[in-house]
C-alpha positions in Angstrom: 18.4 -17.4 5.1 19.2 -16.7 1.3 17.7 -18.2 -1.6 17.7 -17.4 -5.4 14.3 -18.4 -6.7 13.5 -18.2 -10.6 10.7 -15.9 -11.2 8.2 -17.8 -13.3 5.2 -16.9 -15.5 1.6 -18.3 -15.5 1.2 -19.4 -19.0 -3.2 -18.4 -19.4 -2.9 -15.1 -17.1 0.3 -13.9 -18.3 1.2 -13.1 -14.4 4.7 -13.7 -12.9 5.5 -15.5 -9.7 8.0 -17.3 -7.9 7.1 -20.7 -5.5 8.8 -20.3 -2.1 10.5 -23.2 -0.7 8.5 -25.1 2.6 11.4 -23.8 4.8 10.6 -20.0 3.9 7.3 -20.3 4.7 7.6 -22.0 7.9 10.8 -19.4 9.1 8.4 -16.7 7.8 5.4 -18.1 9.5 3.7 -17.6 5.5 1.0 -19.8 4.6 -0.6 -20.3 1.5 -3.3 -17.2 0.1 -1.2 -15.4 2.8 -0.9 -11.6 1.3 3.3 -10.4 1.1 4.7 -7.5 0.3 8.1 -7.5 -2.1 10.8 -4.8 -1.1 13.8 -4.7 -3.1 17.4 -3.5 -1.8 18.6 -0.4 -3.3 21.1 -2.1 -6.1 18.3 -4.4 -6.8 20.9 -7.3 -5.6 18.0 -8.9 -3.0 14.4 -8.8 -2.0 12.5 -9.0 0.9 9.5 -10.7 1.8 7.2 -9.6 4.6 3.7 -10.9 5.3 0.8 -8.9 5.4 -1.9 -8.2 8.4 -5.3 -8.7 6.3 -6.7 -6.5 9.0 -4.5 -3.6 9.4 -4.1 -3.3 5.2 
């Protein structure tokens, strides 16, 4: 699944996100206030998104 999401910026903190589409969190079993981690591919050219076990971290 490949998606090119704009990376956005919360005007009062000054903090960037992006908003993942419904699919993405469903194929990624993600829910909302779920931690992720952001890995990026050597040449920069992708990311990926991997959730978080809030009791192994």
């Amino acid at each position: 699944m490949n998606y090119t999401l704009k990376v956005q910026e919360d005007k009062e903190t000054g903090e960037y996100y992006i908003e993942l589409p419904h699919g993405v969190l469903v194929s990624a079993n993600i829910d909302i206030g779920d931690s992720i981690e952001w890995s990026m591919s050597d040449d920069n050219s992708y990311a990926t998104l991997t959730k978080i076990d809030d009791e192994t971290s």
